[in-house]
N, C-alpha and C positions, 0 to 999 in steps of 0.2 A: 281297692285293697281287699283283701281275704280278712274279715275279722273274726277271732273266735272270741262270743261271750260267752262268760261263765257265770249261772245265773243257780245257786240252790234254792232260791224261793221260786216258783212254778208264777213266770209271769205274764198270766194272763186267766181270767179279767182281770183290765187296768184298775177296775174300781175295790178289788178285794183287799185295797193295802198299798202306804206308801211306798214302799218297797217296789211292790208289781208298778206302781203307776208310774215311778221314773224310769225302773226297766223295759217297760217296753214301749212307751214312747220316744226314748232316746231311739230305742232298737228301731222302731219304726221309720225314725229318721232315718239312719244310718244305711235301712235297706234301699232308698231310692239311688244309691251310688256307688253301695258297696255288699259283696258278697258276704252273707253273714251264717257263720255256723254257732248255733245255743245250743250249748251242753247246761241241762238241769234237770230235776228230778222232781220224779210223779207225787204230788199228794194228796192227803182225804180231799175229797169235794172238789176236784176238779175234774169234768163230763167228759166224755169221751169227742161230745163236739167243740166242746174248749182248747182241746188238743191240735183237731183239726185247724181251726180258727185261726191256731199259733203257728200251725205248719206252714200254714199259707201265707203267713208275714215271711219267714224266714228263709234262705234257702236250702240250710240245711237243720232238721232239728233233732237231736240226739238229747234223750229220757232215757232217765234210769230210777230205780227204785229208792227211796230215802231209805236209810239205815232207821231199825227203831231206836226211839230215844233212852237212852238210860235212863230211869226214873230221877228228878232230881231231889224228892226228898227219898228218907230212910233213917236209921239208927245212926248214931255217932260213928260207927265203923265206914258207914258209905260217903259219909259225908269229911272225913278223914280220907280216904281213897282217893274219893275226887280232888282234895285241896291237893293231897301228893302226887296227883296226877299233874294237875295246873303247875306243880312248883316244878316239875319232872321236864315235863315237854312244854311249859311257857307259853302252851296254846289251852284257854279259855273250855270250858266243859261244853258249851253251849256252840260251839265251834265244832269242837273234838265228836260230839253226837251229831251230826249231819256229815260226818265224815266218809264218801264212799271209796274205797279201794278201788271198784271197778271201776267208778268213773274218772280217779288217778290215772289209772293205766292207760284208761283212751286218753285223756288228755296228754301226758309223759308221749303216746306216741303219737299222735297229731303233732307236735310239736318236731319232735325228730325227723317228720317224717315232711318240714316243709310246708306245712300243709297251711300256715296263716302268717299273716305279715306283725299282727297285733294282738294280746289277748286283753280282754277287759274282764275284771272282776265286778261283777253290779254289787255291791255291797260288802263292807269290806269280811262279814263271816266267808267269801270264797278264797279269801287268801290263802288257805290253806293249801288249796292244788298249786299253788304256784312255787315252782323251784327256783331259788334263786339264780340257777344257772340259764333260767330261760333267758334272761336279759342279753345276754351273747349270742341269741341268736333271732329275740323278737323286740318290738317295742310291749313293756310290759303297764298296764294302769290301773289301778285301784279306784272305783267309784265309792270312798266310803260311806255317803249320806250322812253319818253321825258317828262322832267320836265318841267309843266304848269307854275309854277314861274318861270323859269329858262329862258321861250322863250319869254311871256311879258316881262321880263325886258330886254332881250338883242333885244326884237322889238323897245321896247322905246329907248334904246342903240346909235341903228341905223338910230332911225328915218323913221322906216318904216311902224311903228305901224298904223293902218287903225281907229285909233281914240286912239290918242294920250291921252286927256285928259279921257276919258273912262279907259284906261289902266292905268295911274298913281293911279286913283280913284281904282281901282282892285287890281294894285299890292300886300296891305299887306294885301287885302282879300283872293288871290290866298296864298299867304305864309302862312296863319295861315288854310287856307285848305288841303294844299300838306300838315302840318304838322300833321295833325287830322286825315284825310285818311290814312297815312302812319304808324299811331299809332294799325291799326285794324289790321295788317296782321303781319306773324310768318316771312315774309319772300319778301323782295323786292328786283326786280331786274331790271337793268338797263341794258344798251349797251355799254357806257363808261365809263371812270375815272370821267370824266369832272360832269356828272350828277349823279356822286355816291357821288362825296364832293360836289355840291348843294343839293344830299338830306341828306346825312350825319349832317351837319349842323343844319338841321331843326329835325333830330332824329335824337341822338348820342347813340341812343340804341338800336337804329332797324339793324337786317340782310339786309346787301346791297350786293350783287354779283353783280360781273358783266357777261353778255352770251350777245358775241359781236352778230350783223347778220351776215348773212350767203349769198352764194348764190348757187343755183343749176347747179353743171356744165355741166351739160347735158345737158339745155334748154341753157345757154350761153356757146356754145361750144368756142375754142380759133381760134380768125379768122389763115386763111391761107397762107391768103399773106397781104400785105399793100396797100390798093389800093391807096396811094400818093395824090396826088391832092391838093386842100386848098378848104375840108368839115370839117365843124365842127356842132357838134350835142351835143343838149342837152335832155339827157329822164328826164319823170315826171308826175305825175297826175298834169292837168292844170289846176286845179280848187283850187288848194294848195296854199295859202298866201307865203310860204316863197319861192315856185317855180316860181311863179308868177314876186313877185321881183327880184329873180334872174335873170329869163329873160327878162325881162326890162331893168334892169342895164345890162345887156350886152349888149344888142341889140342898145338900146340909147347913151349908153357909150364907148363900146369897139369895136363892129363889126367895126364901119366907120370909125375908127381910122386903122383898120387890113384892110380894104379893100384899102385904103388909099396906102396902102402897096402892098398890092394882091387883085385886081381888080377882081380877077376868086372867092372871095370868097364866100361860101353859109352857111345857119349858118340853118340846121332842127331842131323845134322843137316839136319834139315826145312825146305824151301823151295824153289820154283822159282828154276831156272834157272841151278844152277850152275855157276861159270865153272872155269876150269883152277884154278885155285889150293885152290878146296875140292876137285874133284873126286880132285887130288894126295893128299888128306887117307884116301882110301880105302885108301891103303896100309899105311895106319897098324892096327895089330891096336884092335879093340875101334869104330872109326868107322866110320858107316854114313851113307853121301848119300843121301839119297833123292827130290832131286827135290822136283818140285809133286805134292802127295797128294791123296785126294780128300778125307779130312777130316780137318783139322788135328789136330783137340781129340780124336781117336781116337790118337794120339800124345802127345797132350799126359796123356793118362787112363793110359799104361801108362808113365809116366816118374817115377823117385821124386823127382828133384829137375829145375827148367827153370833155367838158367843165364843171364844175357842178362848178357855179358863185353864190353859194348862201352866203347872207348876214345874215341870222336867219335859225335858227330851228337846237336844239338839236341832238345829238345821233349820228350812222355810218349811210352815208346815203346808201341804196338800191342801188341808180344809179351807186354810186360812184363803189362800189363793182361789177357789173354786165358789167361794161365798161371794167375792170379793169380785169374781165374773158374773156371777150370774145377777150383781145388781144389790145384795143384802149388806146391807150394815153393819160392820164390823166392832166386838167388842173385846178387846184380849190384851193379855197378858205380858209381857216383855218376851216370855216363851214363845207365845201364842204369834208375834209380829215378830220375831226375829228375822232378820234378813231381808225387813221391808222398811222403806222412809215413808212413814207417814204421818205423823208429826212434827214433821219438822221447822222451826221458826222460819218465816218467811214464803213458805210454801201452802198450798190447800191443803187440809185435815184429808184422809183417804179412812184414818180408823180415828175410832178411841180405845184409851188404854188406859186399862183397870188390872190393881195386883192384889189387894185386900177389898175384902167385901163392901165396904163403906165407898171406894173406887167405883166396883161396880154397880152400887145401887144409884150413884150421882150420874155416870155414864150413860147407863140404862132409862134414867127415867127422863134423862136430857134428850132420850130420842124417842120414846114413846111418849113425851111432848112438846117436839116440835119434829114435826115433818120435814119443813125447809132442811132443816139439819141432813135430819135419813135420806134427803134427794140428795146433799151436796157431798155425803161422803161417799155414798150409790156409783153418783157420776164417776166422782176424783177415782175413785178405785178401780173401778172397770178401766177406763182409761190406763192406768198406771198400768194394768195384767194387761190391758192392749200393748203396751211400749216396751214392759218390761221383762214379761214373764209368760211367752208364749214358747209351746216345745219347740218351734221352730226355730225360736233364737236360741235357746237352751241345744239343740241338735246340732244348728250350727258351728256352736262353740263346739261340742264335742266332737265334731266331725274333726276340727281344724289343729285339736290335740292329738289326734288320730294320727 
């Protein structure tokens, strides 16, 4: 097949963001049997040999420039614009600024012109290039990763929404959008249950699959030994809202509560691009920022236990799965484990799961004291990411939607 993906997040390196790491190890699959053209656009921080890198997975790659961003704050006047812009055209601000014209046009005539059997949308902000008329003449899919309605309302849920009253105002503008967009394509996929009946809901007529993530086992090899102690580590891009909160509520919440306990503790947080609010976190005795590393799973090898404390944001998370390879200990959230069985009555523990700090101080100390424990959820889990959640099952599903 001739596939065109449509990728506006620039993806590659897989490690810079969940976003990049499902697009292009899908994509990677897909090139060993099928002809693949990525239309996407250039951004800050990606090298000139990163380009290369990408060129050479694909066999055709077409970059274009991102549009700059409309500022999203301002005076009541701008912020009035935008709401009459969203209520205007039904497409989302944060959509509407990555919006290229020039890259409509190639796309509009790539399409006319024949040129591909399929297009995919890697994430559902590409929906935008897609005409509803393409379907007459391609198979058309939307990879959404997570539902836009799904995670304002469980921001507002939680109360962690970054303008609460902004978000109430959106919500049934977000829902009558997810439902419009999801109307143009032959074929929508998701990562869980949980956001197949949010979008189900909103189209009871549309194709929902689900192609869980994946992770690469050869970049998170299974650690060797346990190196014990009382480290705990959480991965992430640090410029991410729901990452963000997560380590906050730990760190404010549960560390001093665990060190309280175990005085030796240290709590890494790994990931590019940290903003003020974790970098604040440095001042704290025992946290360590560290930035984008060169290799993740070399952190993830020297940490007794990996945490993933999130409060929002849809879908199977990346970290959760990549911790859960490389051999560490899993401690998380309902967020945190969504779209994994590891709990379940009758079966081997893979995680523990903690949602309030009192959760995670009993989780936490249940395995910085007992080892046998940390080896048998180590195992279960590797195991389960061997069976369940490698790209290449995950590739093969998408191939077969394809």
């Amino acid at each position: 097949m001739n596939i065109l993906m449509i990728s506006s997040t620039f993806p590659y390196p897989p490690t810079r963001g969940g976003t990049q790491v499902r697009t292009f190890n899908l994509l990677k699959y897909l090139t060993k049997n099928h002809s693949i053209t990525l239309v996407t656009q250039q951004e800050d921080g990606v090298a000139a040999a990163e380009i290369v890198e990408l060129r050479n997975v694909v066999d055709h790659l077409v970059i274009f420039n991102r549009p700059s961003e409309m500022p999203t704050t301002g005076g009541i006047l701008k912020k009035i614009h935008r709401l009459n812009k969203f209520l205007f055209t039904g497409t989302p601000p944060n959509v509407l600024n990555r919006y290229s014209v020039e890259m409509q046009s190639w796309i509009n005539n790539f399409v006319e012109e024949n040129k591909c059997d399929v297009i995919t949308c890697e994430h559902s902000v590409n929906e935008i290039y897609i005409n509803p008329d393409f379907q007459k003449q391609v198979k058309t899919l939307v990879n959404v990763h997570s539902s836009v309605y799904g995670t304002c309302l469980n921001q507002l849920k939680t109360g962690i929404s970054e303008n609460s009253l902004r978000d109430k105002i959106n919500l049934p503008l977000l829902q009558r959008y997810e439902r419009s967009y999801c109307s143009k394509f032959s074929q929508i996929v998701v990562t869980t249950e949980e956001d197949k009946i949010q979008l189900q809901a909103f189209n009871p007529s549309r194709k929902i699959a689900i192609i869980p993530n994946g992770v690469d086992l050869v970049s998170f090899p299974y650690r060797t030994n346990d190196p014990t102690g009382y480290r705990l580590i959480f991965i992430g891009a640090m410029d991410n809202l729901a990452n963000i909160d997560a380590v906050c509520f730990f760190a404010d919440e549960v560390l001093p509560e665990i060190q309280k306990l175990y005085p030796d503790t240290t709590f890494d947080v790994v990931g590019s691009n940290p903003v003020p609010a974790i970098l604040r976190l440095q001042a704290i005795p025992g946290i360590n920022v560290t930035g984008r590393v060169p290799s993740m799973v070399e952190y993830l090898h020297q940490a007794t236990i990996c945490v993933v404390p999130m409060r929002t944001g849809f879908g199977i998370k990346n970290k959760t799965l990549e911790a859960m390879a490389a051999g560490v200990p899993v401690v998380g959230s309902d967020r945190g484990l969504e779209g994994l069985s590891v709990d379940n009555v009758g079966s081997s523990p893979r995680a523990l799961r903690a949602n309030t700090p009192e959760e995670y101080v009993k989780a936490i100390s249940q395995l910085f004291e007992h080892p046998e424990l940390r080896n048998d959820l180590s195992r279960n889990a590797r195991q389960m990411v061997e069976t369940e959640f490698t790209w290449e099952q995950a590739g093969k599903l998408y191939e077969q939607l394809l």
